[in-house]
C-alpha positions as CSV (number, residue, x, y, z in Angstrom):
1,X,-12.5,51.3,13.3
2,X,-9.5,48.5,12.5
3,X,-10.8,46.7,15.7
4,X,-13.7,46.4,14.8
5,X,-13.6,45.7,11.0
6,X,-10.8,42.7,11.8
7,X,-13.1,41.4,14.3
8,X,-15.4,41.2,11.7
9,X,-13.3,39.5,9.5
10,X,-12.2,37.1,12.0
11,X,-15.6,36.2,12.8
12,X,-16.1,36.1,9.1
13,X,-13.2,33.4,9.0
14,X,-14.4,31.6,12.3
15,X,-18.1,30.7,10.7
16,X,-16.8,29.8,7.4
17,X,-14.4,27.2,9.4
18,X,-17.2,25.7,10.8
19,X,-19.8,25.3,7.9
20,X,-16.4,23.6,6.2
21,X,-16.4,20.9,9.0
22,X,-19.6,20.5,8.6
23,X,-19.8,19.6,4.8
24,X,-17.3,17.9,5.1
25,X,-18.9,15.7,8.0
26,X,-22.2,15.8,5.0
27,X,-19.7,14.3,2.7
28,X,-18.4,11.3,5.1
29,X,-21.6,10.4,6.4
30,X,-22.5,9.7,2.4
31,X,-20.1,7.3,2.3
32,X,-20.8,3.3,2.1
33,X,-20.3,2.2,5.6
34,X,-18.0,-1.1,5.4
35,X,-20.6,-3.5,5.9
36,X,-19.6,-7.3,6.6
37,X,-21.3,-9.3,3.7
38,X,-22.1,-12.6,3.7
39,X,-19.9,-15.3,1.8
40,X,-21.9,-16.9,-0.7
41,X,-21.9,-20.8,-1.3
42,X,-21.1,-22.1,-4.3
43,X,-23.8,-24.2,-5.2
44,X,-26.6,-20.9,-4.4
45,X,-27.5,-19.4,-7.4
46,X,-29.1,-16.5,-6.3
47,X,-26.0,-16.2,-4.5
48,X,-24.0,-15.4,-7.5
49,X,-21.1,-12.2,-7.8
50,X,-22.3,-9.6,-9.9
51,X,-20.9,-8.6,-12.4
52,X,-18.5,-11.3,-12.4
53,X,-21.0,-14.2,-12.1
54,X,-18.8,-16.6,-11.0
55,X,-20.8,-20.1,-11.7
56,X,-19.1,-23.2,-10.6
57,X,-18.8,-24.0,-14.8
58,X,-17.4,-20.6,-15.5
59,X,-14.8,-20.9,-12.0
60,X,-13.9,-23.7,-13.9
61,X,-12.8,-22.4,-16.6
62,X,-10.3,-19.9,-15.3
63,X,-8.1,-22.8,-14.1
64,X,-4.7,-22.6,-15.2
65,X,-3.4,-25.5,-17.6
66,X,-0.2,-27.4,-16.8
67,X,2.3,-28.2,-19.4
68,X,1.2,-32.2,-19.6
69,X,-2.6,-31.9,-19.4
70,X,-5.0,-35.5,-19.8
71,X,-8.7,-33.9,-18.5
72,X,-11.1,-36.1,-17.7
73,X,-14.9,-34.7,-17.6
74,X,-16.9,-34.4,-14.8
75,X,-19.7,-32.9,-14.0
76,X,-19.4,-29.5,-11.3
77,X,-20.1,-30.1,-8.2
78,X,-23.2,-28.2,-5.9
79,X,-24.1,-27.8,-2.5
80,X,-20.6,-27.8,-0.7
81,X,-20.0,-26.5,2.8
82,X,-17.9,-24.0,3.6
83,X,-15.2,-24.7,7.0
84,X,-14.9,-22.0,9.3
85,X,-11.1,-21.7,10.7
86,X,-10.0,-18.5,13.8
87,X,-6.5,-17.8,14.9
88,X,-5.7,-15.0,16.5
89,X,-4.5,-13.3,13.1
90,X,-6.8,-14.6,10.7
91,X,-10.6,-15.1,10.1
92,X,-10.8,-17.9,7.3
93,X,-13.6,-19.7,5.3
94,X,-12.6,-22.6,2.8
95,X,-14.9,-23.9,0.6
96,X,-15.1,-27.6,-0.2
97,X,-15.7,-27.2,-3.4
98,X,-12.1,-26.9,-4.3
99,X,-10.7,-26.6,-1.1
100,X,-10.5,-22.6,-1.8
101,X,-9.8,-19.7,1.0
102,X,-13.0,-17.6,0.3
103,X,-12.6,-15.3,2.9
104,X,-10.1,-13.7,4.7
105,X,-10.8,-11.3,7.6
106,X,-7.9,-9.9,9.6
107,X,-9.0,-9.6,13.8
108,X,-5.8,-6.8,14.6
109,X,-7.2,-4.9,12.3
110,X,-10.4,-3.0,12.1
111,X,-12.3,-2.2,9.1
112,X,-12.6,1.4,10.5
113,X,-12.7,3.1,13.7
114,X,-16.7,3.5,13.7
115,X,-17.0,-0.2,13.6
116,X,-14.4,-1.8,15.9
117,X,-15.6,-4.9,16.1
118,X,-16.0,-5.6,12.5
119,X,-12.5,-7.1,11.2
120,X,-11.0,-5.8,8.2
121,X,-12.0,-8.2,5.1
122,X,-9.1,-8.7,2.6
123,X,-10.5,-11.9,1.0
124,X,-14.4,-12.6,0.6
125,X,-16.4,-13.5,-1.9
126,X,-19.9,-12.1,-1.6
127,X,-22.8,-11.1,-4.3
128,X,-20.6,-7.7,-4.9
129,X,-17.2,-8.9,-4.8
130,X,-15.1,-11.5,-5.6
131,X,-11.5,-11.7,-4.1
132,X,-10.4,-15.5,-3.9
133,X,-7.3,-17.5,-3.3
134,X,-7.8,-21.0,-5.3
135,X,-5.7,-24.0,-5.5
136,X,-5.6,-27.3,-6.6
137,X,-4.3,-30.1,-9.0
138,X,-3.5,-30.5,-12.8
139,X,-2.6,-32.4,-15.3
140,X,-3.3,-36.4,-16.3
141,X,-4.1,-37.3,-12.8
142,X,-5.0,-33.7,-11.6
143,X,-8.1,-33.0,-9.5
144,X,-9.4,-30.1,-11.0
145,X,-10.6,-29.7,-14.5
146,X,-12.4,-27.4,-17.2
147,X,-15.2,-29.7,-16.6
148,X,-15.3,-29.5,-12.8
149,X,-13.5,-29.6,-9.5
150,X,-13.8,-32.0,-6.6
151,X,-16.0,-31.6,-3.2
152,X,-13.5,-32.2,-0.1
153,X,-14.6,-34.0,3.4
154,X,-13.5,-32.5,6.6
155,X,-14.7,-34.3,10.0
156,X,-15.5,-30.9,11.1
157,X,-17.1,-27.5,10.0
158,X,-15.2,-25.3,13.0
159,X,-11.7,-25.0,13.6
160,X,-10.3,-22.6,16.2
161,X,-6.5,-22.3,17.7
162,X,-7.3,-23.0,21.5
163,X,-5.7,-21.1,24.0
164,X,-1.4,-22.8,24.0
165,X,-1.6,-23.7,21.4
166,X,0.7,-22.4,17.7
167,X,-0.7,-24.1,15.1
168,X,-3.6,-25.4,14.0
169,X,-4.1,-27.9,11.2
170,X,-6.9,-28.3,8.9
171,X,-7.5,-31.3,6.3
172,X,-9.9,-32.1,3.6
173,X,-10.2,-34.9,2.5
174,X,-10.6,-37.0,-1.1
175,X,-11.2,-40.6,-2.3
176,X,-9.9,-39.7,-5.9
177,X,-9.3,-42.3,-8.6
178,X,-6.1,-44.4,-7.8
179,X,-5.0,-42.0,-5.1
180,X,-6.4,-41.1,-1.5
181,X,-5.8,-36.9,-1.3
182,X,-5.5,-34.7,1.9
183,X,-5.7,-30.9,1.1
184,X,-4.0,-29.7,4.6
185,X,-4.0,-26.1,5.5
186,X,-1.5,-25.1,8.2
187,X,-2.0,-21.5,10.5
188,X,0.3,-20.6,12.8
189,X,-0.3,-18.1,16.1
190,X,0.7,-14.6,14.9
191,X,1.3,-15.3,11.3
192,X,-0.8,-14.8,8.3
193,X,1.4,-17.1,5.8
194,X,-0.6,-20.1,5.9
195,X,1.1,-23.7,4.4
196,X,-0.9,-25.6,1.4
197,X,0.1,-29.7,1.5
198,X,-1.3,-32.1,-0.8
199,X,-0.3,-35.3,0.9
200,X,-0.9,-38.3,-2.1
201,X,-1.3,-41.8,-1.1
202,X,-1.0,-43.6,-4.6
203,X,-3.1,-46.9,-4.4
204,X,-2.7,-47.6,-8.1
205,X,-0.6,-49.6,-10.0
206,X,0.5,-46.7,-12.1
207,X,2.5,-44.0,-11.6
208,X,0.1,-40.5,-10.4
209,X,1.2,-37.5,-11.9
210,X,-0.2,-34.1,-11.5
211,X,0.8,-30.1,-11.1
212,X,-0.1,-27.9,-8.2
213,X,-1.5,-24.4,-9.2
214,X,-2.3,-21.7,-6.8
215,X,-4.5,-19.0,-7.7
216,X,-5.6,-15.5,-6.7
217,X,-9.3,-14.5,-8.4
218,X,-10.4,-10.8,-8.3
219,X,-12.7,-8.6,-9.9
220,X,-11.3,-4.6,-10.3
221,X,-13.3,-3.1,-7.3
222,X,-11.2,-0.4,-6.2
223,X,-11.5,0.0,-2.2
224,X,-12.0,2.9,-0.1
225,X,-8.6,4.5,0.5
226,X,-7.4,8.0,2.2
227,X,-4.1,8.3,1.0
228,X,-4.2,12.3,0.2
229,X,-4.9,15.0,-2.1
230,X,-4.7,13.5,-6.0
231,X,-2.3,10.1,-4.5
232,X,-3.9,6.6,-5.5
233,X,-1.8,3.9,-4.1
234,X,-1.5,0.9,-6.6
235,X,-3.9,-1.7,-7.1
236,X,-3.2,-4.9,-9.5
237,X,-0.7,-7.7,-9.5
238,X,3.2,-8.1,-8.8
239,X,5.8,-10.6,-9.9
240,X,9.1,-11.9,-9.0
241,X,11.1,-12.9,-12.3
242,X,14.5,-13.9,-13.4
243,X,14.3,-10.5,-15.5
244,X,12.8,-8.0,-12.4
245,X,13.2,-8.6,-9.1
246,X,9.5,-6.8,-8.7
247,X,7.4,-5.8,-11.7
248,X,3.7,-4.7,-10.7
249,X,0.7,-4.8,-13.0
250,X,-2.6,-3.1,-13.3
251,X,-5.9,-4.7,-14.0
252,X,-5.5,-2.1,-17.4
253,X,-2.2,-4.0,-18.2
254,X,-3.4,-7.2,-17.6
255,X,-6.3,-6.4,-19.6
256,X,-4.3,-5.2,-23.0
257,X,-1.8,-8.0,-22.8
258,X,-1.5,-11.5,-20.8
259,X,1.3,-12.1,-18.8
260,X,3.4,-15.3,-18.5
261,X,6.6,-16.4,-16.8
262,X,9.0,-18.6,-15.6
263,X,11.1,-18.5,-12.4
264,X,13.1,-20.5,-10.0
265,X,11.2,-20.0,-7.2
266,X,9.2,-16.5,-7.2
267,X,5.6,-15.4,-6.4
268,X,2.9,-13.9,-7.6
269,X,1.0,-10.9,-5.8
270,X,-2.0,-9.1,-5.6
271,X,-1.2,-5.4,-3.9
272,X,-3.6,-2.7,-2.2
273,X,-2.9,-0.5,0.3
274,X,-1.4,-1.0,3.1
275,X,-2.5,-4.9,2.3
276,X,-1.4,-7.8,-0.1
277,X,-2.1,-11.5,-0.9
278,X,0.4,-13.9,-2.5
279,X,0.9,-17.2,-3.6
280,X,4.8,-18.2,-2.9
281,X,5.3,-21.7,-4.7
282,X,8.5,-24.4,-3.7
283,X,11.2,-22.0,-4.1
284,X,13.4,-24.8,-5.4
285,X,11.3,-25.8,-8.2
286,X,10.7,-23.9,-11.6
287,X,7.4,-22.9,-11.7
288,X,5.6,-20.8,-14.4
289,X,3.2,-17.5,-13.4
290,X,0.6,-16.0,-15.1
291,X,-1.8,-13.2,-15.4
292,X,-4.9,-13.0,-16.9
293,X,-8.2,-11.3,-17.5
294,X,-11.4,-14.0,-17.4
295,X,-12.7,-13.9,-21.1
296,X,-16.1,-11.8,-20.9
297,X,-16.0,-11.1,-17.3
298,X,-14.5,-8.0,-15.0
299,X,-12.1,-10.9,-12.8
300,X,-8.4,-11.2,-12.9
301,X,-6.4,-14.5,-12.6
302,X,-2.6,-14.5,-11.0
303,X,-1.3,-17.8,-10.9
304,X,1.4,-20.2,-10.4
305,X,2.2,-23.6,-11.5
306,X,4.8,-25.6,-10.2
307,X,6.4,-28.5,-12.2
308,X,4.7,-32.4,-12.6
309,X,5.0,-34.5,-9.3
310,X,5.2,-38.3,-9.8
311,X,4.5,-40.5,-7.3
312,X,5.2,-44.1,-8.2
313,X,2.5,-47.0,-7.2
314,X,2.1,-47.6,-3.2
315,X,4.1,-44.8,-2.1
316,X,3.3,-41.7,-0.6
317,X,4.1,-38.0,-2.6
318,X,3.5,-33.9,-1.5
319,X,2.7,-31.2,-3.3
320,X,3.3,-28.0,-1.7
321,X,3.1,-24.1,-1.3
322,X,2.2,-21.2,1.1
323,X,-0.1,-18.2,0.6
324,X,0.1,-14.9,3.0
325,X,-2.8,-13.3,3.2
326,X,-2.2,-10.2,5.4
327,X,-0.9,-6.4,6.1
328,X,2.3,-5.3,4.3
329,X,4.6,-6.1,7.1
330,X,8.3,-6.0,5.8
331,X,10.2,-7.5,7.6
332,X,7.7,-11.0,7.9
333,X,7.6,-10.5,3.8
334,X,11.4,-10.6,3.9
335,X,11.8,-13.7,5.4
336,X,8.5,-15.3,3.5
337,X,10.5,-14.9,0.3
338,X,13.1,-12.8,-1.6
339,X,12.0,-9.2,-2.8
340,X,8.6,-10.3,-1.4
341,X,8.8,-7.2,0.6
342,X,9.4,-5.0,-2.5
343,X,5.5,-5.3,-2.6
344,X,5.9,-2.6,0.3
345,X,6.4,-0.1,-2.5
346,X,8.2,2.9,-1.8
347,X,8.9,3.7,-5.7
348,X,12.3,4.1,-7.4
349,X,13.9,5.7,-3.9
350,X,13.2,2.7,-1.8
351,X,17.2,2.4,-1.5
352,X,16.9,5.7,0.1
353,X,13.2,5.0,2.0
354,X,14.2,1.5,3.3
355,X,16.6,2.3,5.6
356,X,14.3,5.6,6.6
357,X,11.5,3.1,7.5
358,X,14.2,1.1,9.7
359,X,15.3,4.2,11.8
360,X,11.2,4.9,12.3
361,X,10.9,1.4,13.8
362,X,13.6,1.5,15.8
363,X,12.9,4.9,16.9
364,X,8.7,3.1,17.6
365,X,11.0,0.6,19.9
366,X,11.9,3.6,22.1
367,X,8.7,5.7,21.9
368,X,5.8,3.3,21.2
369,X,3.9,6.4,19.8
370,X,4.2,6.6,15.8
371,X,3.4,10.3,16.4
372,X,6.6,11.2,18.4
373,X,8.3,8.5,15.9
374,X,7.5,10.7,13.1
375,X,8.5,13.8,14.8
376,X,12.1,12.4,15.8
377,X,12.9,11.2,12.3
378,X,12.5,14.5,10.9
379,X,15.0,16.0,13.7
380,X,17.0,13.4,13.1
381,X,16.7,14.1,9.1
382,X,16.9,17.6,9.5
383,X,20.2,17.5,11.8
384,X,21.9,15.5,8.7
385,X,20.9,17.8,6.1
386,X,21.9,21.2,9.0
387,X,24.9,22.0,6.7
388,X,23.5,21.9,3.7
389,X,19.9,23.8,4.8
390,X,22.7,26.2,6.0
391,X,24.1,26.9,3.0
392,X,21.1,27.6,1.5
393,X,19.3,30.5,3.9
394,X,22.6,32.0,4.2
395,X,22.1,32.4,0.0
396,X,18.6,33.2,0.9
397,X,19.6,35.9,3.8
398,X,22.3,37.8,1.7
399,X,19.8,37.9,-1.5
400,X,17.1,39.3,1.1
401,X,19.3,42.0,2.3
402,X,20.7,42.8,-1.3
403,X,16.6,43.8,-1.6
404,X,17.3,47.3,-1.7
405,X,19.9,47.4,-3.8
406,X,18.2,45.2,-6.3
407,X,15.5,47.9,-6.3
408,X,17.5,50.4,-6.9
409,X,18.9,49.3,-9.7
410,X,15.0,48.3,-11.5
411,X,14.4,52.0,-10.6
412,X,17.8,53.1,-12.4
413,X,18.1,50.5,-15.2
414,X,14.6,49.1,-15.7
415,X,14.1,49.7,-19.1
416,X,17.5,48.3,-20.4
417,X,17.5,44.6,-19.8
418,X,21.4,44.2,-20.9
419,X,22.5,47.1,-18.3
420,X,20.1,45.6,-15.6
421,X,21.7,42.3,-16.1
422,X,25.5,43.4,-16.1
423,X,24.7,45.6,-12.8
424,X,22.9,43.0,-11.2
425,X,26.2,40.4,-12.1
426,X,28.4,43.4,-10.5
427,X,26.3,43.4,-7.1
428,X,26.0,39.7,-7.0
429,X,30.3,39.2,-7.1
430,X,30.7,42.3,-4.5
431,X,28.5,40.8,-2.3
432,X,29.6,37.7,-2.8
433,X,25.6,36.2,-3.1
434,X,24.4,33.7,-5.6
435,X,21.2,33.2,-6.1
436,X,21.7,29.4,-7.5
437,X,23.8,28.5,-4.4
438,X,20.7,28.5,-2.7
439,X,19.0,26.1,-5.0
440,X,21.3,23.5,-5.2
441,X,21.3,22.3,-1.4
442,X,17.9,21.8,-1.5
443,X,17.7,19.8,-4.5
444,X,20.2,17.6,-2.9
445,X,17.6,17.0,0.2
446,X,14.4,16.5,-2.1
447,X,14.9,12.8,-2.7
448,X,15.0,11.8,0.8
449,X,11.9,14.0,1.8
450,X,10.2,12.3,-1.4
451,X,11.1,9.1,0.3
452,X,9.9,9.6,3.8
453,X,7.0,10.7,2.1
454,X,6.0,7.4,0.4
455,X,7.7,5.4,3.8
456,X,4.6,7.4,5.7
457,X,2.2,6.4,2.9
458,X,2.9,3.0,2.6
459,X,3.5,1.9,6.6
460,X,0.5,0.0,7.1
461,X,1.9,0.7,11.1
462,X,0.1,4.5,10.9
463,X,-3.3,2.8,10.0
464,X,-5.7,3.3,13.1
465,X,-3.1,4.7,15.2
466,X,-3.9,7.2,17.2
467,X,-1.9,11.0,18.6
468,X,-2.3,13.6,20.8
469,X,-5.9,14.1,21.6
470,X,-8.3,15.1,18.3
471,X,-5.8,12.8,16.1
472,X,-7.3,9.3,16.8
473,X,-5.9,8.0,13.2
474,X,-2.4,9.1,11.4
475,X,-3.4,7.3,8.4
476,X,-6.5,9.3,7.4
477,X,-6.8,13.2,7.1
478,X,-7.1,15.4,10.0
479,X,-10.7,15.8,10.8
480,X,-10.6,18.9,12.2
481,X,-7.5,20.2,10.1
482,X,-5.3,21.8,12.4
483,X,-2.5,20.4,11.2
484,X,-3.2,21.4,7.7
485,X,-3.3,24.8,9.1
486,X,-0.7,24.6,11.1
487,X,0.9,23.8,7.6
488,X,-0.4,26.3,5.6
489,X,0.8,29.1,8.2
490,X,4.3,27.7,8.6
491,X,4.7,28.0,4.7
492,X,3.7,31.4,4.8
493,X,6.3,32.3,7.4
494,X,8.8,30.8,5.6
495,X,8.0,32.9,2.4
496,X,8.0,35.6,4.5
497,X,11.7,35.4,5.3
498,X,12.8,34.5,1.4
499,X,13.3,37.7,-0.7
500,X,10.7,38.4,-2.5
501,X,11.3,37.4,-6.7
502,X,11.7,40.4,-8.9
503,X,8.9,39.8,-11.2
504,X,5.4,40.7,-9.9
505,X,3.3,38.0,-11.0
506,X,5.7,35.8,-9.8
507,X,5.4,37.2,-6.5
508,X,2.3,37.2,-6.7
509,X,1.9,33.3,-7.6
510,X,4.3,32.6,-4.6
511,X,1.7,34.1,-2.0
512,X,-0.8,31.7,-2.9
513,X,0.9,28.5,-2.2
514,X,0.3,28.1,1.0
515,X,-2.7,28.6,0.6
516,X,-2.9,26.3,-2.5
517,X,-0.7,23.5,-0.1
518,X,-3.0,23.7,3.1
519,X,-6.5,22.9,0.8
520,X,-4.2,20.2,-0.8
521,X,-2.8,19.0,2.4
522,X,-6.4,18.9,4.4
523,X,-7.3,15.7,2.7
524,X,-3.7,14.1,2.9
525,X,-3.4,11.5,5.9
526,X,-2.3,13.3,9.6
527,X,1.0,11.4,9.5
528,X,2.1,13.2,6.3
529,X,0.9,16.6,7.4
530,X,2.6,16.2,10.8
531,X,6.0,15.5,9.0
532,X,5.8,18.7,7.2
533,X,4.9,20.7,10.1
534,X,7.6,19.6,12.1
535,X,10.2,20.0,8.8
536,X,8.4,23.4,8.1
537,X,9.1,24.5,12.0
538,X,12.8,23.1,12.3
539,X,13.2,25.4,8.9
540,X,11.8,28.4,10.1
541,X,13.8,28.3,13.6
542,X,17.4,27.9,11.0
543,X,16.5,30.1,8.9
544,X,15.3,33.2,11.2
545,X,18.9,32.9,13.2
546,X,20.7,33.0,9.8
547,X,18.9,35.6,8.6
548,X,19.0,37.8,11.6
549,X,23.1,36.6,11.6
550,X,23.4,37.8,8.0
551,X,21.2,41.2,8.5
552,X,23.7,41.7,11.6
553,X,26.6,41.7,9.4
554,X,27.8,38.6,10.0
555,X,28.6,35.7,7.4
């Protein structure tokens, strides 16, 4: 009986749901788990990255030069601590050898749900990764050479911002030649920009002169990301130049060609998802930037170097710059530096997707649930683009009612293409229907859902956020794909009130998209899937009334 055999088949359906959860549970519990490595001294070497091996000669040697360069050698140092600094934004280890940031951990934000008391790690350098932010002096009088770089004294190995208090200051210190040195790094409460100073006390009779260089170090480890169905967000380097407000790089770019520049100002980047580093120089001074490859190993250099300080004899001079180290928050990258928030990348519509993001947060200001955020935006997005999405099903509505007719005439004319044609043209001006008005209206509203598409992807906001009660993360796929479904089923409702196209195999092709569109969309993040539901429901409910309008007879 049909009861019985569709029971069947449901059934049928309902276990192969299950054993799909299930693999796909197999396949997450293979994944690495994010485990919090250990930051490796300098001077340990068993301790050493692989495969970058980054040996205190070979660190060495990926310093930038400056323009006026007098190196004096010196052997590398060993056996440097490393300084432990907390805020309540950042997680820090400098090493003295240098004076490098090392490690960057980020306390508001988790590595993953599973481990929430394991910060996420945007810096570190460990025996399987490398990801450094270096800095220091060059040039006749300059700190850091080919042939070594300078240990740093701190008079203590633990900083922490106490309770009331916004900023926390942290100096090494260096007995160097004709000139006392204090590396100070400033953090502030709720900020992840933190200041570089070199404060020079010249003792000497002669003038000091030397170059600050900042420096990002990282090897081409791609991390874990769950950005959807064939989508890889960008992962390499970005500048700000007199030419391109923001040009990005890959590690494949940097690796065909060097890069070199010179701006007023500027900074140099490194991107991933949802998170960024960057060095932002004196953004009065003309400082040069650079990217590189390490020759012979798998590490990437993006620097800066600002212009030659002199500080005459018995006076006092300061070298300085900032570094953020922290999640792609636009509006703190705007006021860092200009176009620093471009890193945000929303692709060539970000004119369209800035302002999108803007009525999302504001919307977040109301709600305080992403979820419903999302969910408004697409009204709201929907209610601007009613007239057009009008247009559009009423085409649709009249070419669905003209069905019949249309059949008619294959039945009549089918085997002469050139009388088909010139019949079809006849129905189409008594009826006053064309097909192509229907196409044009939504090509008009594509660019904006594009946009709000990569404004979802790149809001580093959705990461770890939970909604409603299974969804405990719009950033990452479904896990029990409802939504997906959901989808799926609201695509094939809509196809369901399109005509049908003339040719079979195109008909054919059109019933399985939504199939094709709900595997693709099971592995895109729930705050992408729940935007198309929502702008997949709102179309449905417009275009069933101006279908049922149009059957009725009405216009």
């Amino acid at each position: 009986m049909d009861w019985q055999r569709n029971l069947l088949l449901l059934a049928m359906a309902a276990v192969t749901f299950m054993l799909f959860l299930e693999w796909d549970k197999f396949q997450q519990r293979r994944q690495p788990v994010p485990v919090a490595e250990t930051t490796t001294l300098s001077s340990a070497p068993t301790a050493l990255p692989t495969p970058a091996v980054d040996t205190p000669a070979a660190a060495a040697s990926d310093l930038p030069s400056a323009d006026d360069t007098s190196i004096e050698r010196r052997p590398a140092a060993t056996g440097a601590p490393l300084i432990s600094v907390k805020t309540d934004s950042l997680d820090v280890l400098i090493d003295t050898h240098g004076g490098d940031i090392v490690k960057v951990a980020l306390p508001r934000h988790m590595a993953s749900l599973d481990t929430p008391d394991i910060p996420f790690e945007l810096l570190n350098r460990t025996q399987s990764h490398i990801y450094v932010a270096e800095s220091g002096l060059l040039g006749p009088n300059g700190t850091d050479t080919t042939a070594g770089r300078p240990v740093f004294n701190a008079a203590q190995t633990n900083y922490q911002l106490g309770d009331g208090e916004d900023e926390l200051v942290v100096d090494l210190t260096l007995r160097h030649e004709q000139a006392d040195i204090v590396k100070r790094f400033t953090f502030r409460r709720g900020d992840y920009l933190v200041g570089l100073e070199y404060l020079v006390d010249n003792r000497g009779d002669q003038p000091w002169r030397a170059n600050l260089f900042g420096q990002i170090k990282r090897d081409s480890m791609q991390p874990p990301v769950s950005a959807g169905f064939g989508v890889q967000p960008f992962l390499g380097a970005a500048l700000h130049t007199n030419e391109e407000n923001y040009i990005k790089y890959s590690f494949d770019d940097i690796q065909d060609e060097s890069v070199k520049a010179s701006n007023t100002g500027g900074w140099v980047a490194m991107i991933q998802h949802y998170f960024l580093s960057a060095w932002i120089p004196n953004p009065d001074a003309q400082n040069s930037f650079s990217l590189r490859k390490s020759a012979g190993r798998d590490l990437y250099l993006m620097s800066f170097t600002s212009p030659q300080v002199e500080v005459p004899p018995a006076t006092q001079g300061t070298l300085a710059a900032s570094l953020y180290a922290g999640p792609k928050d636009v509006y703190r990258l705007e006021e860092i530096s200009p176009y620093l928030d471009l890193t945000v990348d929303y692709g060539w519509l970000w004119w369209i997707a800035k302002p999108l993001f803007w009525v999302l947060n504001w919307i977040y200001g109301f709600v305080s649930s992403w979820g419903w955020s999302i969910i408004i935006l697409t009204i709201i997005v929907k209610a601007i683009f009613f007239p057009l999405s009008a247009t559009s099903y009423k085409s649709m509505a009249k070419m669905r009612k003209l069905q019949p007719q249309m059949m008619d005439l294959k039945e009549r004319y089918g085997d002469n293409r050139q009388k088909m044609s010139e019949e079809v043209m006849k129905l189409y001006k008594k009826e006053g229907a064309n097909p192509l008005s229907g196409c044009l209206p939504i090509l008009i509203q594509m660019p904006v859902f594009i946009a709000l598409y990569w404004v979802l992807l790149e809001s580093v906001e959705l990461r770890h956020t939970p909604f409603l009660g299974w969804i405990d993360d719009l950033s990452v796929k479904d896990p029990f794909f409802i939504l997906p479904l959901i989808m799926g089923l609201t695509m094939w409702i809509q196809q369901k009130l399109n005509p049908a196209p003339p040719d079979p195999m195109q008909a054919k092709i059109m019933q399985m998209m939504p199939f094709v569109f709900t595997l693709m969309f099971m592995w895109f993040p729930a705050g992408l899937v729940l935007y198309w539901v929502v702008n997949n429901t709102l179309s449905i409910a417009q275009q069933y009334v101006i279908t049922k309008q149009i059957e009725a007879g009405g216009t």
